[in-house]
Each structure stands twice: as structure tokens, then as C-alpha cells.
C-alpha positions as CSV (number, residue, x, y, z in Angstrom):
1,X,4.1,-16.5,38.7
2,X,1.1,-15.6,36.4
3,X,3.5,-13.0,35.1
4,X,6.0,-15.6,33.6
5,X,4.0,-17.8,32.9
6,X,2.4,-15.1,30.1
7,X,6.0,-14.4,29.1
8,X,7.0,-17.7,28.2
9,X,3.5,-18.7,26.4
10,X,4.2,-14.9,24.4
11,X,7.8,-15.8,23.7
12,X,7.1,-19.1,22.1
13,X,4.3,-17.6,19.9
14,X,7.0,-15.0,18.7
15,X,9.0,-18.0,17.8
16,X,6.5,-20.4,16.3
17,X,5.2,-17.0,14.1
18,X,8.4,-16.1,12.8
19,X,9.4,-19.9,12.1
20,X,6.1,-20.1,10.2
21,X,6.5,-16.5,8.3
22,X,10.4,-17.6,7.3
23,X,9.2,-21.5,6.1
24,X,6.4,-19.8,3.9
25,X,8.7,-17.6,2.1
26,X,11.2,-20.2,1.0
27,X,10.7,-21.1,-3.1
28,X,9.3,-24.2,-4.0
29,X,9.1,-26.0,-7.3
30,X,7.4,-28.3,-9.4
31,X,8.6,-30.3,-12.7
32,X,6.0,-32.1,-14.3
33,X,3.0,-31.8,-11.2
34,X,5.7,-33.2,-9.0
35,X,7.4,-30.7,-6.4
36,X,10.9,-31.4,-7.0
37,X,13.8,-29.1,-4.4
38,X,16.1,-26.9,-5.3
39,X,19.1,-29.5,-5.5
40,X,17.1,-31.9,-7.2
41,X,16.8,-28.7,-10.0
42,X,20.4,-28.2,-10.6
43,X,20.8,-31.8,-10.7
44,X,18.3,-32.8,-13.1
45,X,18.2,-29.2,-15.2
46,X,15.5,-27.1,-15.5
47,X,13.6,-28.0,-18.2
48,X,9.6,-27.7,-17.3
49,X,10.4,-26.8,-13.7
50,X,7.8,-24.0,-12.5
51,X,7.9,-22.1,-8.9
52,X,4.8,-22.4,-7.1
53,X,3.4,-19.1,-6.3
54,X,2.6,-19.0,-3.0
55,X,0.3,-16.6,-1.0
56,X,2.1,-14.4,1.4
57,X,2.2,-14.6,5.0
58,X,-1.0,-13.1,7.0
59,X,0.5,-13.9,10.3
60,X,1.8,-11.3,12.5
61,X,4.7,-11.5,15.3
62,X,3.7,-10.6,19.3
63,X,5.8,-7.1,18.4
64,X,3.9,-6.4,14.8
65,X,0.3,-6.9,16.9
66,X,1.7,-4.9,20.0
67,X,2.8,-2.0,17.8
68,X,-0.3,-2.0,15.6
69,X,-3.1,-2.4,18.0
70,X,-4.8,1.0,19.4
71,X,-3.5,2.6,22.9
72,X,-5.7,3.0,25.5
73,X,-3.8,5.8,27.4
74,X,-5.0,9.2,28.2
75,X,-2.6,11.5,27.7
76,X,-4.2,14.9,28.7
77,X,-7.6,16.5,29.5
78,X,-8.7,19.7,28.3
79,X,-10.9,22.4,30.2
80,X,-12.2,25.1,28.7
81,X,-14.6,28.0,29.4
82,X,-15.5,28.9,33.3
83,X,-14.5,25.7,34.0
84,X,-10.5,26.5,34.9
């Protein structure tokens, strides 16, 4: 039970993290100090409409932290000397 319970908690943080990652990386603008959407751009014509610059996304998916994070397996021990 423990087991699925984990699975469902990690599956919902993959989708929560990518949901995050994608919603940061959509454009957003401004015209005049006023964040104004894409639509509202074409509409109205560009004239003083800036992109924000926004900071990229620090946040990792359950995959990107599983591949990235050190194993702790022993693959093989050496013996050397009178020791064989």
C-alpha cells in the first residue's frame, strides 16, 4: 500500500513540475507598465509593447532528479596482492 501510495504522490509532482516548467516559459508582455496578452498585441498594435524577461525555470522533473542524483551501487570489489 505504502508502495502506491509513493507512486501516486511521485506521479503528481512529475505533473505539477512540468505544468510549472511549461507556464514559466510562455512570453509575456507589457505596453505601457501594464501586462497586456498576446491577442490583446495584435489587436491593439505593437507600439511600446516590451516582453518581460523572465528567469528560467530551476525546477526539476522526478526523472531529471532520478537521473542526476549519485548511485549508491557497488558494482565490483577488487583484491589484490596475497589476498586472492
Amino acid at each position: 500500500m505504502k508502495k502506491l501510495t509513493f507512486s501516486i504522490a511521485a506521479a503528481a509532482l512529475a505533473i505539477a513540475g512540468s505544468t510549472a516548467t511549461f507556464a514559466a516559459e510562455l512570453p509575456a508582455y507589457e505596453a505601457n507598465g501594464f501586462p497586456v496578452s498576446p491577442l490583446q498585441v495584435r489587436v491593439l498594435g505593437a507600439a511600446h509593447v516590451q516582453q518581460d524577461v523572465t528567469a528560467p525555470a530551476t525546477t526539476a522533473t522526478v526523472h531529471q532528479a532520478s537521473v542526476l542524483t549519485p548511485r549508491k551501487l557497488k558494482t565490483a570489489t577488487v583484491t589484490t596482492g596475497s589476498a586472492r
